[in-house]
C-alpha positions in Angstrom: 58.5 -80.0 -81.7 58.2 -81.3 -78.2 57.6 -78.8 -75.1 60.0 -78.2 -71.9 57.9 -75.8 -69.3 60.3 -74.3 -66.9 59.1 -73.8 -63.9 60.7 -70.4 -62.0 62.0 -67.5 -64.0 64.8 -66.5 -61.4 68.0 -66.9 -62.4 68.5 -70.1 -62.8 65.1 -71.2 -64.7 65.9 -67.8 -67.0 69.0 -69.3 -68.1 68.0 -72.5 -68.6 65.8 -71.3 -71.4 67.9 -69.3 -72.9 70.7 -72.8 -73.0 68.0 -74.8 -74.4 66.9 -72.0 -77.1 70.6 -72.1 -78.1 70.2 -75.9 -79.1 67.3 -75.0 -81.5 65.6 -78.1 -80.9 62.5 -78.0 -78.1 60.1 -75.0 -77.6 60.1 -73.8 -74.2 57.4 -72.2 -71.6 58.9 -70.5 -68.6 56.3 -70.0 -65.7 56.3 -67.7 -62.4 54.1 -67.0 -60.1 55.0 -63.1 -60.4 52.9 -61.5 -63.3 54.9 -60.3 -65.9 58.1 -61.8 -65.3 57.8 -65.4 -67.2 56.4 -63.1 -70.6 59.0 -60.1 -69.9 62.3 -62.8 -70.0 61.1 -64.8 -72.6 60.0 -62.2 -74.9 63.7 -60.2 -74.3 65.0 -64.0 -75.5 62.8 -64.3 -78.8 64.0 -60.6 -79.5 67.3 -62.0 -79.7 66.4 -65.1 -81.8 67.0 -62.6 -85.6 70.5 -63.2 -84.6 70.7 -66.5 -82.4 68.9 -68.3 -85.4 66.4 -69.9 -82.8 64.1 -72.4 -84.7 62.5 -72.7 -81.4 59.6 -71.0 -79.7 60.0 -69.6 -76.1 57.2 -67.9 -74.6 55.9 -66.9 -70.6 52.9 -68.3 -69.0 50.7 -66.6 -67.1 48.2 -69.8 -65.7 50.1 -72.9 -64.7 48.0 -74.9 -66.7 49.6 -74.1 -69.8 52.5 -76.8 -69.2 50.0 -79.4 -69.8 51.5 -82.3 -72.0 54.9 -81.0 -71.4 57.6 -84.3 -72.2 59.9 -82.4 -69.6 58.9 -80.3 -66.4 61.9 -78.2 -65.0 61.4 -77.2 -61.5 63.2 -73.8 -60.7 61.3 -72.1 -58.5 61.8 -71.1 -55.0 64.3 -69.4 -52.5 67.4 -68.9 -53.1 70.5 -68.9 -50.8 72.4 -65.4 -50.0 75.9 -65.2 -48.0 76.0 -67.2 -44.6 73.1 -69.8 -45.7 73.9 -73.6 -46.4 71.1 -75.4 -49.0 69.0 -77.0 -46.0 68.0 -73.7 -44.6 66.0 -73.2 -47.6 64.1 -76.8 -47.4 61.3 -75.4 -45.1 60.0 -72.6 -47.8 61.1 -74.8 -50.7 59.1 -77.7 -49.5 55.6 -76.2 -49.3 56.5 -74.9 -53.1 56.7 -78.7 -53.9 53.6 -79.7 -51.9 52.2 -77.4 -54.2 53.7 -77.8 -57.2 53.9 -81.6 -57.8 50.1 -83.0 -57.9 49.8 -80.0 -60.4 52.3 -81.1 -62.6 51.5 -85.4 -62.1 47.7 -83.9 -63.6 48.8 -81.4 -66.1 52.0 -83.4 -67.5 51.1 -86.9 -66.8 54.3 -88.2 -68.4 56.8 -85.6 -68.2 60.3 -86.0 -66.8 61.0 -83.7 -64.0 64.1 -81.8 -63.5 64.8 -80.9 -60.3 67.5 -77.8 -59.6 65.4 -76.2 -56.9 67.4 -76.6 -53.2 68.1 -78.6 -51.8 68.8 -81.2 -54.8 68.5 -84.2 -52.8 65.8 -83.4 -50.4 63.4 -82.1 -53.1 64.3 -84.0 -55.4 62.7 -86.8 -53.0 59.9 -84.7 -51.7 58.5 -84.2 -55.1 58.8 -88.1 -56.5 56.8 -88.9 -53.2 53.9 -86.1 -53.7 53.7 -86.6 -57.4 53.2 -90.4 -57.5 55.7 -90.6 -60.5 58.0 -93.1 -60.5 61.5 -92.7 -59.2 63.0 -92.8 -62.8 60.9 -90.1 -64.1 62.2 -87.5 -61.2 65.7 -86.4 -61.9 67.8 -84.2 -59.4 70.5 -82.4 -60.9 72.9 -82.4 -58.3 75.3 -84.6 -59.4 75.9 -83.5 -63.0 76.7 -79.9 -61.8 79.1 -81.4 -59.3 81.1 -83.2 -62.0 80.8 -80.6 -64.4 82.7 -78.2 -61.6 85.3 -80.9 -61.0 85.9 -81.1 -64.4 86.8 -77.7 -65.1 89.3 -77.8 -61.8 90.9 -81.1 -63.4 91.4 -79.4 -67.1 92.2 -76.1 -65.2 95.0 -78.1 -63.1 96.3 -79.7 -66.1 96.3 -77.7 -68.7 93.6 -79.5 -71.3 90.7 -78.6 -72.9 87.2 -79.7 -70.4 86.2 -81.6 -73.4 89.0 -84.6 -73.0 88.0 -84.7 -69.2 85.5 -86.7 -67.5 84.7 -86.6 -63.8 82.0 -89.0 -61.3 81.0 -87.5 -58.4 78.1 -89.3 -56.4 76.2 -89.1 -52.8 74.7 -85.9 -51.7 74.9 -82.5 -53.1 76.8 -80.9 -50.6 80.3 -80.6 -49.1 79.9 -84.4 -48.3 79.8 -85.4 -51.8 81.8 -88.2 -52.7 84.5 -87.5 -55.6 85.8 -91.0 -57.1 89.3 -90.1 -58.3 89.4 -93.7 -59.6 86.4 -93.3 -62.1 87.6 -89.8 -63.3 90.0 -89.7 -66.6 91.9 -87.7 -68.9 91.2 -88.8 -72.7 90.7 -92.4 -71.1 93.9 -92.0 -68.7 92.8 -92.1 -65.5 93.6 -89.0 -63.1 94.8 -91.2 -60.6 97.7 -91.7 -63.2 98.1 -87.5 -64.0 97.8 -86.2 -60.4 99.1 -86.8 -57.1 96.8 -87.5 -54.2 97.4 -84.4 -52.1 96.1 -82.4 -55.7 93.7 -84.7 -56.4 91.5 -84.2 -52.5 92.1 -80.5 -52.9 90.3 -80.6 -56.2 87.8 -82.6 -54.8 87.8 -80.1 -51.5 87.4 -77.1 -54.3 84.2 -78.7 -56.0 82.6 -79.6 -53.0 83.3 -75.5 -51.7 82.4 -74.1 -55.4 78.8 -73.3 -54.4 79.4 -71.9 -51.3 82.7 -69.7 -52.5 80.0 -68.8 -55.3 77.1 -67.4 -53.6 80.2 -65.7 -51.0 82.2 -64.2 -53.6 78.7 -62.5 -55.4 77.0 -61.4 -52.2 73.6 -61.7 -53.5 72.5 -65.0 -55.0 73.1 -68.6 -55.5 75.5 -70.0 -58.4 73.5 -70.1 -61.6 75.1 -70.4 -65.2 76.7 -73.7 -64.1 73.4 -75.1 -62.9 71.6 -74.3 -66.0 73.8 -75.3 -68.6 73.8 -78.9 -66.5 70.2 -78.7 -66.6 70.0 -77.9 -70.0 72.1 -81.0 -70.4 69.8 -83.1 -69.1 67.1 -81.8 -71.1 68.6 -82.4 -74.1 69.5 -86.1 -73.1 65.8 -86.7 -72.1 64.4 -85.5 -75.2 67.1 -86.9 -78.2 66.9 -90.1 -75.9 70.1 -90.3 -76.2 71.3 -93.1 -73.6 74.0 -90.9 -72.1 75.8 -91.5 -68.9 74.9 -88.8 -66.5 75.0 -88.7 -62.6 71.2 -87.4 -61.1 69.7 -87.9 -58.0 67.0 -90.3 -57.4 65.2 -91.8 -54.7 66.9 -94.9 -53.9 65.2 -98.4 -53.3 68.1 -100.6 -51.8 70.9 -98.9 -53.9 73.8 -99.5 -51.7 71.3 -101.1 -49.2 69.9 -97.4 -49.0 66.3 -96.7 -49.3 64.1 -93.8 -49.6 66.3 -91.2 -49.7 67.8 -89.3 -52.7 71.5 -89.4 -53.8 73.3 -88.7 -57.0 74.1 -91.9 -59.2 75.5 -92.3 -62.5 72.2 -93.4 -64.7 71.4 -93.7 -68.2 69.2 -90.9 -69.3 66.8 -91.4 -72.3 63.5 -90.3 -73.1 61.9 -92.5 -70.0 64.0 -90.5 -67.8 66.7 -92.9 -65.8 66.5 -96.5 -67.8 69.3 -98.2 -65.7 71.5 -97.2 -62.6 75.5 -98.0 -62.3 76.8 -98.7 -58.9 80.6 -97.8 -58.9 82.7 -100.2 -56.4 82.6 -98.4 -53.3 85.2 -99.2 -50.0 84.0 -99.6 -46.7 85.0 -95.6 -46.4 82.8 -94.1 -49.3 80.0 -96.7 -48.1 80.2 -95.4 -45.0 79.8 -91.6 -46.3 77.1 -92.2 -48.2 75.1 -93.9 -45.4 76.3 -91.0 -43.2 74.5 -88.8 -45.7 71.6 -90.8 -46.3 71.0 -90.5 -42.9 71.6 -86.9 -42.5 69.1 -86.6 -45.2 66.6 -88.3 -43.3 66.9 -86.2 -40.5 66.4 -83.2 -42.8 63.2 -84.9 -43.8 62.0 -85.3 -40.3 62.9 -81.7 -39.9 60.7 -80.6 -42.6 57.6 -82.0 -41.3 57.7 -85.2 -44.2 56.7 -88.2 -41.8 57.9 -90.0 -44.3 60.9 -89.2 -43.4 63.0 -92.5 -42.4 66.3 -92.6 -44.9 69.1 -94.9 -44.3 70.6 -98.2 -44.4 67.5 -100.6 -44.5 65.0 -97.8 -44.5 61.5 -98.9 -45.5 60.7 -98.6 -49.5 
């Protein structure tokens, strides 16, 4: 049975595991820094596994080093936002976490894929491809999978139908400039551009792009977390039955869109290499122009953060 180490035992990395011990299928390490809490959560999981029926093995790790020859690395770790923050104001702290972090993992787990849900998506999801060496297919953000998985419960919600017949694409930045495709998005194959008017269709798209915000608002004390982890999970499982399914990550570009080094959400197929091939949906002059809006607001962010690296945008070098 192959290992996933989780890395980050908050909310978000806690729930994770316990998505993943649900499938039955990999054994799972969760790591923290804080002593105790990585052992306490997973421990409070197995004593659940008598009636769960886990055939898996979770357990905590106290030394990071015991994620060595993981197949997947989920990175979890890290601030989280409370009321009145937006994901960038957590890029600083979250950034030295990844300095850290990612030359540890590229020597313990050489060939791992990495998962990244820490915030923000995009930006770390970049940082940590560029300070672990990997290659850009082996670093997955998970920004756009939770944004269609929230639009896909407004469109089944609006309608009427079960979540299962309804499939979503939303690509570009993980944020409230995310780009929603109405075009690519479909009811049992009908396409929603067929089911919905326009007006409803934009304040769906306004109502996933608002979900994390409204989230963290409505709770008063931390970010968004079941949603995250069960698309997480989901990508998990994709990686490790190499199963060739369709799911939208972000990845550092190189000339996607004529964008380069910066990292956006694109549907990829997902297999056990990570990302094997990227889809580029037909964009008009409109949606190009958001997504270089955001590729260069990403950049900035970069800059920001002290990553001379960062030059994002149209053109950008590789």
């Amino acid at each position: 049975m192959s290992q996933v180490s989780i890395l980050g035992s908050g909310n978000v990395g806690a729930n994770t595991a316990f998505f993943i011990a649900e499938t039955g299928i990999e054994d799972v390490i969760l790591y923290d820094i804080q002593e105790g809490l990585a052992t306490g959560k997973t421990l409070d999981l197995m004593e659940a596994a008598p009636i769960r029926k886990y055939r898996n093995r979770l357990s905590g790790a106290t030394a990071l080093g015991e994620i060595a020859g993981s197949q997947v690395v989920v990175l979890a770790a890290g601030r989280v936002r409370k009321p009145g923050m937006k994901r960038e104001d957590l890029l600083q702290e979250n950034s030295r976490l990844v300095d850290e972090l990612a030359p540890e993992v590229a020597r313990l787990a050489p060939e791992a894929v990495v998962i990244v849900a820490t915030e923000p998506v995009d930006p770390i999801t970049r940082r940590f491809t560029r300070r672990s060496g990997f290659p850009r297919n082996r670093v997955l953000g998970v920004g756009g999978c939770l944004d269609a998985t929230r639009l896909r419960f407004a469109i089944a919600r609006e309608l009427g139908v079960s979540t299962e017949n309804v499939s979503a694409l939303v690509i570009g930045r993980h944020s409230d400039s995310m780009l929603v495709l109405p075009r690519y998005c479909s009811v049992s194959g009908v396409p929603l551009t067929q089911l919905l008017p326009a007006e409803r269709i934009a304040a769906l798209a306004r109502e996933t792009a608002a979900a994390g915000d409204l989230i963290v608002q409505m709770a008063q004390h931390s970010s968004a977390y079941y949603a995250p982890s069960a698309a997480v999970a989901d990508l998990v499982d994709a990686v490790h039955m190499d199963l060739g399914r369709v799911l939208c990550v972000s990845l550092l570009l190189e000339g996607e869109y004529g964008l380069r080094d910066v990292a956006l959400s694109l549907p990829a197929v997902i297999g056990r290499e990570g990302v094997r091939r990227v889809f580029l949906p037909h964009l008009s002059a409109e949606e190009q122009a958001v997504l270089e809006r955001s590729a260069r607001e990403l950049a900035a962010l970069a800059a920001s953060s002290g990553d001379s690296e960062g030059r994002g945008g149209r053109g950008g070098a590789a």
